[in-house]
N, C-alpha and C positions, 0 to 999 in steps of 0.2 A: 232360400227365403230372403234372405239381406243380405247386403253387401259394403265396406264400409270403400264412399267412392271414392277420396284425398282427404287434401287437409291444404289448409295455405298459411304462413304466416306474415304479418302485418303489422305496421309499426301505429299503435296507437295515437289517434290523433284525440283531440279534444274538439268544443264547440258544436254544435246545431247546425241540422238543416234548416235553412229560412223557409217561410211557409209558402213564398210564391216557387222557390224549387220541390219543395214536398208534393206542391199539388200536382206540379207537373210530374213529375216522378211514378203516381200514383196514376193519372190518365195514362202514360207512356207504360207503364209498365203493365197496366190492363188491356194496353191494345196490342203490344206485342206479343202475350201470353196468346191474346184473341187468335192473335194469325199464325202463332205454332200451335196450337191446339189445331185450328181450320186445316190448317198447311200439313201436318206432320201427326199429328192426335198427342193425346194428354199422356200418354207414355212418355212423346220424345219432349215433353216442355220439364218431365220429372226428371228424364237423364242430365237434361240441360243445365238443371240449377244442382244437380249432384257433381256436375265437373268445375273445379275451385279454377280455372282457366276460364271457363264461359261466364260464370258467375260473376266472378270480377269485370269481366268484361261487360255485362249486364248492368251493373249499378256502373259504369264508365261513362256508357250510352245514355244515361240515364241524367249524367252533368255531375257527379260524385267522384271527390279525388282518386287519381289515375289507381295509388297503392293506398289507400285509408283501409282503418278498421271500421270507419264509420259505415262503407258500404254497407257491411252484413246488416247494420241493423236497420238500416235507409231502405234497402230493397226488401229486404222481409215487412219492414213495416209499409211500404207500398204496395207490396201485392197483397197482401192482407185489406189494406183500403181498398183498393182496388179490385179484387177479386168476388172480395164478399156479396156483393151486387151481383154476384155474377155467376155462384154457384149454382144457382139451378139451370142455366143457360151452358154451363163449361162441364161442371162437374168434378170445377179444382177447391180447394176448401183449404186455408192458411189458417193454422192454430199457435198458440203460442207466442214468443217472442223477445222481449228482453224484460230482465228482473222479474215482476210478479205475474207480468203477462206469460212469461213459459213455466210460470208455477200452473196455471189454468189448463194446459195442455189436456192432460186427459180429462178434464170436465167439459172443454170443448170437441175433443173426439166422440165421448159419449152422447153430448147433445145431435153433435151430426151424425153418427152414427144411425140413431133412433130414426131421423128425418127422413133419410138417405137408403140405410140398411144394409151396411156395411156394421162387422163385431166392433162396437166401439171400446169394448174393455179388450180385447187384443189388442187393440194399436196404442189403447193407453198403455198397456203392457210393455208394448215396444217402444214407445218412447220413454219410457221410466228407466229400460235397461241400457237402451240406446246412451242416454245421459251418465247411467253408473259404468257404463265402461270406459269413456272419456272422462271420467273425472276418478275414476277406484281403478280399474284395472290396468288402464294408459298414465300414470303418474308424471306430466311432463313437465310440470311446473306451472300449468295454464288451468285457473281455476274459470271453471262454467261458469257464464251470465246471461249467456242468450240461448233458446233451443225456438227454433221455427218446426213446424213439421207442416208440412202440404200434404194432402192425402186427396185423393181421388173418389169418386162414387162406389169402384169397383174395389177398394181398400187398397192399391200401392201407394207407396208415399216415398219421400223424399224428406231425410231432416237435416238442417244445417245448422249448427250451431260456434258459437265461440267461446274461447277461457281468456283470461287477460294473465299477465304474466310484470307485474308494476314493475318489477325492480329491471329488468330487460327493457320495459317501456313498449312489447308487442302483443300481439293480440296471434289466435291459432283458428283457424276455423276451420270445424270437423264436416265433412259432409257423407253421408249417408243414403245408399238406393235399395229400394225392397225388392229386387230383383237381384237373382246372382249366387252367391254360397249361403249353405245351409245353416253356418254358425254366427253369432255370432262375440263370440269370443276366441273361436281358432283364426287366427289371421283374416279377418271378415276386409283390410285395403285392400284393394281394387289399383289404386293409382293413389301414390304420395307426395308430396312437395312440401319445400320448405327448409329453416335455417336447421343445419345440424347442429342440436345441442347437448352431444354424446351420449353418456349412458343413465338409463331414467327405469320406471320399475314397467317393464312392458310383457303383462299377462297375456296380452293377445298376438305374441308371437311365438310361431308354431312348437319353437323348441322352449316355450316355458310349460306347455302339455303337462309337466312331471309333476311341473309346482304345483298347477291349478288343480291335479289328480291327487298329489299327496295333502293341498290344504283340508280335501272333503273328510279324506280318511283321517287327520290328525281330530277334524271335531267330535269324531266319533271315537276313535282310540285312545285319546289323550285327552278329550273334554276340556273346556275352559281351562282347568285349574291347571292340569299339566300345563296347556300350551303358555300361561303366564306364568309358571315355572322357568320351565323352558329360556321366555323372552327376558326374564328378569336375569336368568344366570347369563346368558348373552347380552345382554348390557350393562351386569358387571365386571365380565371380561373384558368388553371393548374398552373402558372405560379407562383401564391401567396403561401407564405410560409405556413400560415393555410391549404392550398388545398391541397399541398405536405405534410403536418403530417397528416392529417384527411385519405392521398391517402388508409389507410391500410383497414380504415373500413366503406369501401362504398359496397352498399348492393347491387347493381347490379350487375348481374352473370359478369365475364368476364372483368370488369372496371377496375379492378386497375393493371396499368401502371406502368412499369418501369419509372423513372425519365427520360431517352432519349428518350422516346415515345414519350414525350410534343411535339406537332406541333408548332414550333418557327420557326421565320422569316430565320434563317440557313436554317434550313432542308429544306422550303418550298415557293418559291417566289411567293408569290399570285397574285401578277399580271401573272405570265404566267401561275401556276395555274388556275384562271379564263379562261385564253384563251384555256387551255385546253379541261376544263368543255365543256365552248362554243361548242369547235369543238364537242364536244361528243353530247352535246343537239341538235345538227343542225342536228346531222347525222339520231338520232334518236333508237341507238340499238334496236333491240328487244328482246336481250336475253343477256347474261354474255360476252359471246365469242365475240358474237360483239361489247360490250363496252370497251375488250381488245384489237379487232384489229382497232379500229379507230388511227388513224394517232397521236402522240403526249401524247397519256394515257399510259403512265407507270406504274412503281412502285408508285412514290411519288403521281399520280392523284388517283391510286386505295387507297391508303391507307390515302389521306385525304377525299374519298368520304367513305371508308369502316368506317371511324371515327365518321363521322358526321351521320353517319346511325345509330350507336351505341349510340350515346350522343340521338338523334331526336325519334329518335325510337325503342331502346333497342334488336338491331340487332347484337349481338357478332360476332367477326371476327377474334378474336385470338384462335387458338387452338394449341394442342400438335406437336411439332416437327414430321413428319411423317417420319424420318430415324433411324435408325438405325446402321449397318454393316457388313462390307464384304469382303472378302479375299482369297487371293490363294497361286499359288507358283510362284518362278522367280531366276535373275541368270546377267544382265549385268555389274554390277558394284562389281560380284566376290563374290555373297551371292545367296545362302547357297556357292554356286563354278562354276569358270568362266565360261564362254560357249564353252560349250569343240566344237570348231569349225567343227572336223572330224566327229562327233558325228549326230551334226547337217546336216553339208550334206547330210548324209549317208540317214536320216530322208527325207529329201527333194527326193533322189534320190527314196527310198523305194516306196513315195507315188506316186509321179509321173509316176513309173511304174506300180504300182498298178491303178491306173485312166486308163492311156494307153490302157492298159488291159482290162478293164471293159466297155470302149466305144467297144472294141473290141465282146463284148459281153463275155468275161473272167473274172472270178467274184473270182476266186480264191483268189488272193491277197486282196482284199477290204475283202473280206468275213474273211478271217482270222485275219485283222484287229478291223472287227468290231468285234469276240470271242473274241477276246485282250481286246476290250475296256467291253464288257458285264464282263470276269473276274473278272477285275480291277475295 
């Protein structure tokens, strides 16, 4: 059903696009969708923006610094401009985006949906879980701010998103294809990149199965009250100075803790904690996915239930960083050299003839493009 396609990471930049690069950005990036849609169908323009390699290279082409964070929100917010004219003619649809625009997400799914006739409350679905496992079940330090999702007439989609990570000063971008494995929360990567930044709390690697199995059972066996039991005597054991010098040689796989892992009354208020629980026990999950999208379980509920599963029941829940890295080329801020504007036209002009043409049933122009790129 999904598949989760990479991820890149990105050193935050600051500053705006100007509005005479925006607008270009938005022609260009609508007329090159035009001719892989024409050229290749709306499958391969989805695979295209799911690989963190093309994608950067996309907002590059596009006159957007070669490694910015800025890209993801430059080209999602282009082909959204861009596209939207364009949905009944393509049949590609940009929903979402950064800050309040990807809170909109499934209110925009639903709307096109109805249009179209595609389940718009499944894909709302999908992108609500899509979001909680990158931010609850991948713990990597990169909190969400952008979620793009693309979707199609026939309902595949494509989501890409990013977390910002301040005190690093980089930015992670998740990307996303509805084609591929069935889960997703059992290892749903496809293809990773990115800076390794060791050990982090990662549910959707294969061998945390245990955890993600023992947390359903614990809300049922042990209810709220236990499992705050539980997490309370384990973070007043960590807590003792002997615990913290003994932390180095304790014999269970996967236990030993950084010092900021300790679960202290900061990081976690247990009273609303418990109410958390609650809602999750009442609801009843039956499987991972569902105890991520119940109303009020985040990060901080997965990760003191992934805890107390580990302490109860020797469920490990920490694994290796699953990124990597990834990069291309670019050009607004005058690196490697400015956006030669004439240049750029010329580009927009070229392809838009070439499309023209080829709806025309005139394949010349496209076809020579596509030798250019096979060359190259």
């Amino acid at each position: 059903m999904t598949r989760r396609a990479g991820s890149a990471d990105l050193p935050l930049h600051g500053g705006h696009v100007p509005k005479w690069l925006a607008d270009r950005m938005t022609r260009l990036g609508a007329v090159m969708s035009q001719a892989i849609v024409h050229h290749y169908g709306r499958d391969e323009l989805l695979r295209r923006l799911s690989h963190p390699f093309w994608f950067q290279s996309f907002g590059a082409v596009m006159g957007m610094d070669w490694h910015s964070s800025g890209i993801t929100t430059s080209v999602i917010g282009a082909l959204k401009r861009g596209l939207t004219p364009l949905g009944g003619e393509l049949g590609v649809h940009v929903c979402g985006g950064r800050g309040k625009h990807s809170r909109q997400t499934p209110a925009e799914l639903f709307s096109i949906g109805e249009r179209v006739g595609f389940d718009g409350g499944a894909l709302a679905n999908a992108s609500r879980l899509v979001a909680k496992v990158d931010s609850a079940a991948v713990q990597d330090g990169f909190d969400l701010y952008l979620h793009g999702f693309i979707v199609t007439d026939d309902g595949k989609w494509v989501v890409v998103q990013q977390g910002m990570n301040g005190d690093r000063k980089q930015a992670r971008r998740y990307h996303w294809l509805s084609e591929g494995l069935n889960s997703f929360v059992d290892a749903p990567h496809a293809a990773i990149d990115g800076v390794r930044q060791g050990e982090i709390i990662n549910l959707t690697d294969r061998r945390a199965e245990p955890s993600r199995r023992t947390q359903l059972e614990m809300l049922s066996s042990l209810g709220p009250d236990g499992i705050v039991r539980e997490l309370s005597a384990f973070s007043a054991k960590d807590s003792r100075p002997e615990r913290r010098a003994d932390a180095g040689q304790l014999s269970l796989p996967h236990l030993v803790l950084p010092d900021h892992h300790e679960v202290r009354s900061s990081d976690v208020m247990l009273r609303r904690l418990h109410g958390n629980l609650a809602a999750a026990a009442n609801r009843g999950p039956e499987d991972f996915s569902e105890l991520l999208l119940t109303p009020g379980v985040g990060a901080r509920t997965i990760r003191a239930l992934a805890m107390v599963a580990e302490v109860v029941h020797g469920a490990p829940y920490r694994f290796s960083d699953p990124a990597r890295f990834s990069l291309a080329h670019g050009g607004k801020d005058g690196h490697p050299f400015p956006v030669p504007l004439r240049v750029y036209d010329e580009t927009i002009r070229v392809l838009k003839s070439a499309v023209q043409k080829a709806k025309l049933g005139r394949e010349e122009e496209l076809g020579a493009l596509t030798r250019l790129d096979e060359q190259a």
